[in-house]
Backbone as a printed PyTorch tensor [residue, N CA C, xyz], in Angstrom:
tensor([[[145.0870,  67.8150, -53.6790],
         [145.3650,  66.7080, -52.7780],
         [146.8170,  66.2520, -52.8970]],

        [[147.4140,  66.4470, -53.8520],
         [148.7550,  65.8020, -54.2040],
         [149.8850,  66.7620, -54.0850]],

        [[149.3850,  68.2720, -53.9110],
         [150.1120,  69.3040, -53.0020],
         [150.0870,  69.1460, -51.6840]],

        [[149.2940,  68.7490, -51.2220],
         [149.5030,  68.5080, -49.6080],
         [150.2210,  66.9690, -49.1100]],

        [[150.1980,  66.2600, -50.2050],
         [150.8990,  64.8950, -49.8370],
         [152.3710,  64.8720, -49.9480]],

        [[152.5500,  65.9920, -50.6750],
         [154.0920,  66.5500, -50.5930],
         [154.7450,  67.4130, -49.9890]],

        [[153.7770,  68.3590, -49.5040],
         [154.5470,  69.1650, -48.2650],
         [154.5010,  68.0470, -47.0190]],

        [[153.5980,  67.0710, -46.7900],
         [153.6900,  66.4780, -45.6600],
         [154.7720,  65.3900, -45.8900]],

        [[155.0800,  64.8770, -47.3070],
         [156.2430,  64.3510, -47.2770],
         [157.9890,  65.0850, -46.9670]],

        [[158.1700,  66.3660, -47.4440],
         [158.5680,  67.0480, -47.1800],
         [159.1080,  67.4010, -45.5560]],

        [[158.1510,  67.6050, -45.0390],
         [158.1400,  67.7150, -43.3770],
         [158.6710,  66.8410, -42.6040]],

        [[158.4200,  65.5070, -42.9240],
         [158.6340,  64.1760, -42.5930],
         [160.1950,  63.7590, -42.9960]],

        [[160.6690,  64.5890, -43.7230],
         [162.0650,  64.1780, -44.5160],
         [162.5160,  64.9610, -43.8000]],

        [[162.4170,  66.6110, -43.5970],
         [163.1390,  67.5600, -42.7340],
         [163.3080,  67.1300, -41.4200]],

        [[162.5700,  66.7720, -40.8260],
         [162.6070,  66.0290, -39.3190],
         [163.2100,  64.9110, -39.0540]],

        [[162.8180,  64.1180, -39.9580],
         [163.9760,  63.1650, -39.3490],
         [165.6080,  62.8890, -39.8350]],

        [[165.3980,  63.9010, -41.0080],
         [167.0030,  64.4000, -41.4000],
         [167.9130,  65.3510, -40.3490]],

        [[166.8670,  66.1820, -39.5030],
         [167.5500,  66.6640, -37.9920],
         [167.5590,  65.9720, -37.3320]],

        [[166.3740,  64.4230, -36.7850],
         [166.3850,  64.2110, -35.6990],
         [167.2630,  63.1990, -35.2530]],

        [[167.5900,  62.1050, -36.8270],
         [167.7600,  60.8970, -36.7850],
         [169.5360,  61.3190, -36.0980]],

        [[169.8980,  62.2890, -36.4290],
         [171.6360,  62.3270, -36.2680],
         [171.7490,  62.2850, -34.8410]],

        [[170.5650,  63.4060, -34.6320],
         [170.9310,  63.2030, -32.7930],
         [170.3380,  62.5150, -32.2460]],

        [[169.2750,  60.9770, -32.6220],
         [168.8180,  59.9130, -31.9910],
         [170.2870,  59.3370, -31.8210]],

        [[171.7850,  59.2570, -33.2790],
         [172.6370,  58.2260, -33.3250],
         [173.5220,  58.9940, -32.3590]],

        [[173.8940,  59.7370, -32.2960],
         [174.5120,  60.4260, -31.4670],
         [174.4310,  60.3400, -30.2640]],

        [[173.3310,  60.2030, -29.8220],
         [172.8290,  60.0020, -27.9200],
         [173.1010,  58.6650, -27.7140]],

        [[172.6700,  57.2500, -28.7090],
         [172.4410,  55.7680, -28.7560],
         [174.7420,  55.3250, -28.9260]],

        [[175.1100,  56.0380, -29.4480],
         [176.3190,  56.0980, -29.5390],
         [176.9530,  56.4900, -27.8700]],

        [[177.1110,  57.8800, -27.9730],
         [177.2560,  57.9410, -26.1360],
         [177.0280,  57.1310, -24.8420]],

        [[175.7430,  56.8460, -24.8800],
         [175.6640,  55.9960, -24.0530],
         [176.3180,  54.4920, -24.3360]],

        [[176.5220,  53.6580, -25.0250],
         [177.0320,  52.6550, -25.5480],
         [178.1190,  52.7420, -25.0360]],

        [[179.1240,  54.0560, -25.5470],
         [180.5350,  53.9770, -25.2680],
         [180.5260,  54.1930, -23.3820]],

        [[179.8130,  54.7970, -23.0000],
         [179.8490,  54.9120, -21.6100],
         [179.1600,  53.1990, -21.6090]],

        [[178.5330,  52.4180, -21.6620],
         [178.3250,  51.6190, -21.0000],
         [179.6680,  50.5270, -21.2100]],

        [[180.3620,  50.4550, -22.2600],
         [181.7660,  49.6100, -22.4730],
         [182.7860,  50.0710, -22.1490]],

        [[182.7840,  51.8220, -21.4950],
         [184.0790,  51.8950, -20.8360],
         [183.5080,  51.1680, -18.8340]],

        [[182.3660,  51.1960, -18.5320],
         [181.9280,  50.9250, -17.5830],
         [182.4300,  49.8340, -17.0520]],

        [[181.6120,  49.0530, -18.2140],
         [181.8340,  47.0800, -18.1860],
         [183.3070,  46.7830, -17.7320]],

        [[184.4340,  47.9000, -18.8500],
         [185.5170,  47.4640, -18.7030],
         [186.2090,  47.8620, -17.3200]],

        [[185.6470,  48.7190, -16.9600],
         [186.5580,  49.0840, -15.6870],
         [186.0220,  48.0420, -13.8830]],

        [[185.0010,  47.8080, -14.8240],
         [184.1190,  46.5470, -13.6790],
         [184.9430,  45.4600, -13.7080]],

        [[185.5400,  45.1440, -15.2520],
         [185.9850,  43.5350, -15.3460],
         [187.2410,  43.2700, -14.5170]],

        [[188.1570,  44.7340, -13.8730],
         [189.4050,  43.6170, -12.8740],
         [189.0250,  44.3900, -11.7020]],

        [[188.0830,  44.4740, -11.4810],
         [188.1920,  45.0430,  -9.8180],
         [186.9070,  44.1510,  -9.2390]],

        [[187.0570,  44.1260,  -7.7140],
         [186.5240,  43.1520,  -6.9930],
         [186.1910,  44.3270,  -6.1280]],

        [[185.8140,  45.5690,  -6.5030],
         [185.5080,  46.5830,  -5.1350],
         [185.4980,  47.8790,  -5.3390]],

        [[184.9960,  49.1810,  -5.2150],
         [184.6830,  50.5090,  -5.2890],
         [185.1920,  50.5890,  -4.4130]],

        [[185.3910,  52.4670,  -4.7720],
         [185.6910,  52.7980,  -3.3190],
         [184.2800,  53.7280,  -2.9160]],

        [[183.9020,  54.2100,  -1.9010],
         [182.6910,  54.8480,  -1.4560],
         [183.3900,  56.4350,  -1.6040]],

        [[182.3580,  57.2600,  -2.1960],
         [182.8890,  58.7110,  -2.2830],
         [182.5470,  59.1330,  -1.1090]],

        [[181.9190,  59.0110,   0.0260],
         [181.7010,  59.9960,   0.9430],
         [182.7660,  59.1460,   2.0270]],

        [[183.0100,  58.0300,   2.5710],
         [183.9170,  57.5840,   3.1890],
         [185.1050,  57.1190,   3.0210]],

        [[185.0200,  56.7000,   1.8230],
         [186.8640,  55.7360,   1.1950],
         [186.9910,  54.8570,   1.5500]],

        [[185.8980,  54.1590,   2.2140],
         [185.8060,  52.5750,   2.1060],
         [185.8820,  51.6510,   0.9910]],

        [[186.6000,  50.4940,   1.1130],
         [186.0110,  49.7340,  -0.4450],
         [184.4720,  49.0020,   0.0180]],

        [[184.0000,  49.0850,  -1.3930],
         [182.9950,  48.4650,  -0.9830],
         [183.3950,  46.8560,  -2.0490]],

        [[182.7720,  46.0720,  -1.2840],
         [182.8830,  44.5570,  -2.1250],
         [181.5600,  44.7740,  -3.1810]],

        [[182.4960,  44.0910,  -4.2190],
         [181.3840,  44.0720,  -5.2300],
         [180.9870,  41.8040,  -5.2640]],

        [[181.8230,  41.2640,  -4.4940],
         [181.7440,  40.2590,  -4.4640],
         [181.0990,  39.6210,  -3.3030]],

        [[180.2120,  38.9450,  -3.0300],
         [179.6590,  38.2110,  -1.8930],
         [177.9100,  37.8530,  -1.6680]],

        [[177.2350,  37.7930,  -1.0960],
         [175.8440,  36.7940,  -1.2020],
         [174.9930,  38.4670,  -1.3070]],

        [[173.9260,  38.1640,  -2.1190],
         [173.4480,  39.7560,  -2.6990],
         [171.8910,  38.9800,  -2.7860]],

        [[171.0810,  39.7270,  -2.6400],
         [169.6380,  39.5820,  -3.0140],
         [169.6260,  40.6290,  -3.5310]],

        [[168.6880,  39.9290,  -5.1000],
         [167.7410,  41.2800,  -5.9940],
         [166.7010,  41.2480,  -5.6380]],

        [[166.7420,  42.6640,  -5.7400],
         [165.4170,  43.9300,  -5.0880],
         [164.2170,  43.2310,  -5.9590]],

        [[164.3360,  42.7470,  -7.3770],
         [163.2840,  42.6740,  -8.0130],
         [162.2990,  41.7050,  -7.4390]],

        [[162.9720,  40.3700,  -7.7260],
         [162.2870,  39.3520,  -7.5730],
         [162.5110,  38.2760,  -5.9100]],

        [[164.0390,  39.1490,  -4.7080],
         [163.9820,  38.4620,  -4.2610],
         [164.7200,  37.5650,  -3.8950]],

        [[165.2720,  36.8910,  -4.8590],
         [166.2490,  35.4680,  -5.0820],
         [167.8330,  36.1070,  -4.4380]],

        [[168.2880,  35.0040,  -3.6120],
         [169.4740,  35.6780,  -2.6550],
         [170.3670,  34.2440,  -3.9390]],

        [[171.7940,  34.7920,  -3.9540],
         [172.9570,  34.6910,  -5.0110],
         [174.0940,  34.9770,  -4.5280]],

        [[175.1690,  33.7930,  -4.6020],
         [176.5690,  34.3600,  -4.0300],
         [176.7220,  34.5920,  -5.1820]],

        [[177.8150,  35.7260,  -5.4350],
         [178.5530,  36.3190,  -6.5200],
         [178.9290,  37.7450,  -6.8520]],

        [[178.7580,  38.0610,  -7.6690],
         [179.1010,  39.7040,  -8.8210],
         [177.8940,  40.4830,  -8.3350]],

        [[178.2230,  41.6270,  -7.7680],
         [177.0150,  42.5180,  -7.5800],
         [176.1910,  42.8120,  -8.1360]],

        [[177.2710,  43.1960,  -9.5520],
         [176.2310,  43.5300, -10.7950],
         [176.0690,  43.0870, -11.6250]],

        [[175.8090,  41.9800, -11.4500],
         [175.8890,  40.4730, -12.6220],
         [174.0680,  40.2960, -12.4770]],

        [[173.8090,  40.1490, -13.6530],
         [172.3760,  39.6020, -13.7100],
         [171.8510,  38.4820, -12.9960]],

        [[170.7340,  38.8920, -12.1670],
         [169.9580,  38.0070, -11.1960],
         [169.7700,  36.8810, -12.2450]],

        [[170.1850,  34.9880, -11.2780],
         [170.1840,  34.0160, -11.8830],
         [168.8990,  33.7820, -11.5220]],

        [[168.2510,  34.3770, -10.7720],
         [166.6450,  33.8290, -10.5310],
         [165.8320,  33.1010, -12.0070]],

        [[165.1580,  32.6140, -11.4210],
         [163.8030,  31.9570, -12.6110],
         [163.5260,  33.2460, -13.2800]],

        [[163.1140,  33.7490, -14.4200],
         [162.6240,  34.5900, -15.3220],
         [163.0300,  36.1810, -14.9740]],

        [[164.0030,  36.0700, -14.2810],
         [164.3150,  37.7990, -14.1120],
         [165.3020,  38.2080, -14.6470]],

        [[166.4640,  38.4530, -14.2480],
         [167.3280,  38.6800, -15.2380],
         [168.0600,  39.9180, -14.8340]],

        [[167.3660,  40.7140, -13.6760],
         [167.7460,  42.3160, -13.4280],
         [168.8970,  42.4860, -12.8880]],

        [[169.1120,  43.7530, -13.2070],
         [170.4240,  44.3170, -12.9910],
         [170.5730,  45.5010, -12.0010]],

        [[171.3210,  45.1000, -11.2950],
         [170.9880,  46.5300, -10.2020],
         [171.5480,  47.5990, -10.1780]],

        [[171.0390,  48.4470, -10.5060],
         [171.3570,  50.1030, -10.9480],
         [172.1240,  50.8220,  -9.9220]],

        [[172.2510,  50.1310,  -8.7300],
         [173.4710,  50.6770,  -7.3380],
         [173.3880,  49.5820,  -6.4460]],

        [[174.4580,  50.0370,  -5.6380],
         [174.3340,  49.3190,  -4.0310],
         [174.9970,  50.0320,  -3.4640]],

        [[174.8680,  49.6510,  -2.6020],
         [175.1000,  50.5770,  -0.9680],
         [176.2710,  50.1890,  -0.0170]],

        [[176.7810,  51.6660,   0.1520],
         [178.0270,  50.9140,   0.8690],
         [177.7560,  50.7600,   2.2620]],

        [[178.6450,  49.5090,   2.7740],
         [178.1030,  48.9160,   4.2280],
         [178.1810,  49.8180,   5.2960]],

        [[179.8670,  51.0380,   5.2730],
         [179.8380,  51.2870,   6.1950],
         [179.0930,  52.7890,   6.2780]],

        [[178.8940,  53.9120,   5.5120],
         [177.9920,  54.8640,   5.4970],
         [176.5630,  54.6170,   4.6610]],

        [[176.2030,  53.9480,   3.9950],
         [174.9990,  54.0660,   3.3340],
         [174.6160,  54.1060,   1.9090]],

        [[175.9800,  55.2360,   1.8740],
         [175.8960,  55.9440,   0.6570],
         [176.0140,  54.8930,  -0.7700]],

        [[175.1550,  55.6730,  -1.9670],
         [174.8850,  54.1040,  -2.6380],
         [175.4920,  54.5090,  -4.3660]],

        [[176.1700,  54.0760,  -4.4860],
         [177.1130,  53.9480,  -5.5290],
         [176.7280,  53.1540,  -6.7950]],

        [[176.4340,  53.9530,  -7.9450],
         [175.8190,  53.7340,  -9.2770],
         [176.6960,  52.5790,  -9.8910]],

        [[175.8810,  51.6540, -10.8940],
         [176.7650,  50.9990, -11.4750],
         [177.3310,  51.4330, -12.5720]],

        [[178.8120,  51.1790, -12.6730],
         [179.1670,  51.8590, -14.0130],
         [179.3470,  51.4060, -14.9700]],

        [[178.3140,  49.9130, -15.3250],
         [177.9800,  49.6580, -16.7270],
         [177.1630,  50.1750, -16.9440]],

        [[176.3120,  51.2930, -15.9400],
         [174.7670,  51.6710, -17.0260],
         [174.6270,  53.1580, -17.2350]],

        [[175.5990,  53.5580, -16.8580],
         [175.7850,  54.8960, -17.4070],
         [174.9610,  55.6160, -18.3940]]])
């Protein structure tokens, strides 16, 4: 019984001695993509659209998809609604459609 409680300890040490590096590794990446994101959000007031070259405003009256609640402000600023909080993962540019990711969530 106390041979098998050690190969299964064993197993348990090998695995997450491979896995844990590339859990920090992925949790790292994304992080740095989400703070070069934030930062390139913080002086611009506008995208440009890849399929037309329009700017799109990231500033002006926005309703979230989640809950609803219409908000003048930051596109991608967290819904001030009662208990929501969401963040919107794109929007759409006015004059083709086309809908442009946010690049804090990379």
């Amino acid at each position: 019984m106390m041979r098998r409680h050690r190969i299964t300890t064993i197993f348990k040490i090998l695995f997450w001695s491979f896995y844990l590096p590339l859990l920090i590794v992925k949790h790292v990446y994304r992080l740095t993509g989400r703070v070069i994101g934030t930062a390139a959000l913080l002086n611009r007031d506008s995208l440009l659209c890849a399929a037309c070259g329009d700017e799109v405003s990231l500033v002006g009256r926005w309703e979230c998809a989640w809950c609803g609640f219409v908000f003048d402000g930051f596109a991608f600023a967290r819904c001030p609604g009662r208990n929501c909080g969401a963040v919107p993962p794109f929007i759409e540019c006015q004059s083709c459609g086309l809908t442009i990711n946010n690049p804090s969530l990379v």
